[in-house]
C-alpha positions in Angstrom: -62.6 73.1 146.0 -59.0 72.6 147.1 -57.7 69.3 147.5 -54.4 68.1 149.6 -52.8 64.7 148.7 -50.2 62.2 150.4 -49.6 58.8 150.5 -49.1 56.1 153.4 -47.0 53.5 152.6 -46.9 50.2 154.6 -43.6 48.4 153.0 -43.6 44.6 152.6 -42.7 42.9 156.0 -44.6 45.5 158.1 -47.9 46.2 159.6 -47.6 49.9 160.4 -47.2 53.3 158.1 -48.0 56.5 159.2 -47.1 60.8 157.5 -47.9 63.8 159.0 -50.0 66.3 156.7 -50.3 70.0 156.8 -53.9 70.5 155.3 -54.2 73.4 153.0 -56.4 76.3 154.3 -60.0 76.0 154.4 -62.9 73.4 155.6 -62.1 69.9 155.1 -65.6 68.7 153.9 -64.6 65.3 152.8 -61.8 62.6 152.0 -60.5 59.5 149.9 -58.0 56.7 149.7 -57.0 54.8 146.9 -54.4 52.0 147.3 -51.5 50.7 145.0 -52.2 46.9 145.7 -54.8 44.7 147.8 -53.1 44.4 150.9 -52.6 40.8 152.3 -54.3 41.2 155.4 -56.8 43.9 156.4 -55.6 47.4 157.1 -57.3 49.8 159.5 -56.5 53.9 159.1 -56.7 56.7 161.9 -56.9 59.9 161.4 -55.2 62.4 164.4 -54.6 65.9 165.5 -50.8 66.8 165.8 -50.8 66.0 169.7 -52.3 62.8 169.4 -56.2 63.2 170.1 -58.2 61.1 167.6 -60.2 63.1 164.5 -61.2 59.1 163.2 -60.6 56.5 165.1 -59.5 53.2 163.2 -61.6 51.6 161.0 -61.1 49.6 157.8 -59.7 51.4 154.9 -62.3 50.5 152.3 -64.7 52.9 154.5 -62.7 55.7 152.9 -62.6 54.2 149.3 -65.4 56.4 147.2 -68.6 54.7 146.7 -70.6 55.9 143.4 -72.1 58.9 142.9 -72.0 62.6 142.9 -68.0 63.2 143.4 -68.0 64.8 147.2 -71.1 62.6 148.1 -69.6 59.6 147.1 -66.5 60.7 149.6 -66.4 59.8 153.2 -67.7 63.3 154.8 -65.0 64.3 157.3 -64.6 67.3 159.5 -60.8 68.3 160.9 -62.1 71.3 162.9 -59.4 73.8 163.6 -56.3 71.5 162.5 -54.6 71.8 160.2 -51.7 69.5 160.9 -52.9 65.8 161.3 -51.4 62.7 160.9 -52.6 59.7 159.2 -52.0 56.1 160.5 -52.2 52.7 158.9 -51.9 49.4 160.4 -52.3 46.1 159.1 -53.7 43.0 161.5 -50.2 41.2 159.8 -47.2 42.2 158.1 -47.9 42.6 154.6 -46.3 40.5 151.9 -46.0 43.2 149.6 -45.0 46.6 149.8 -48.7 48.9 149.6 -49.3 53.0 149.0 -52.4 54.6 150.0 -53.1 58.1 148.4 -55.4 59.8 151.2 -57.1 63.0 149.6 -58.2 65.8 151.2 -61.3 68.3 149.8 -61.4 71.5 151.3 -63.6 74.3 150.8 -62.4 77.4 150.2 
């Protein structure tokens, strides 16, 4: 199992935060986020191909925070297809009173 890791960052006083990632070679079976902080107001991530189309439209970031369990089962299963350069998209319903990092991890069979 490969992984590939990168962080969104959503600094105090905004609502949006976005980084493009090259995903190592391979299936992308599954994926992750942590966060730095509880953010003050609810965040929403999208996942998307390099030209734009949607891989996972928004939904709440805790749907990608690992429940318990067996360590892929516990991730949020997630197919990119072909792509291998995607771009990952935070937003917040309000600017956020403090700065807050998301680590977004990647697992990728080989």
């Amino acid at each position: 199992m490969k992984h590939t890791v990168k962080n969104i960052v959503i600094e105090a006083g905004e609502s949006t935060g976005s980084t493009p990632i090259t995903l190592k070679a391979g299936n992308v079976v599954a994926c992750a986020i942590y966060k730095s902080a509880t953010p003050s107001s609810p965040v929403d991530i999208k996942i998307e191909d390099s030209q734009g189309d949607d891989l996972q439209p928004f939904m709440t970031f805790e749907d990608y925070v690992p429940g318990t369990g067996n360590y892929i089962e516990s991730r949020k299963p997630l197919s990119t297809g072909k792509h291998k350069e995607i771009v990952v998209l935070a937003r917040a319903s309000q600017p956020l009173t403090e700065k807050v990092t998301f680590q977004m991890i990647f697992y990728i069979q080989e």
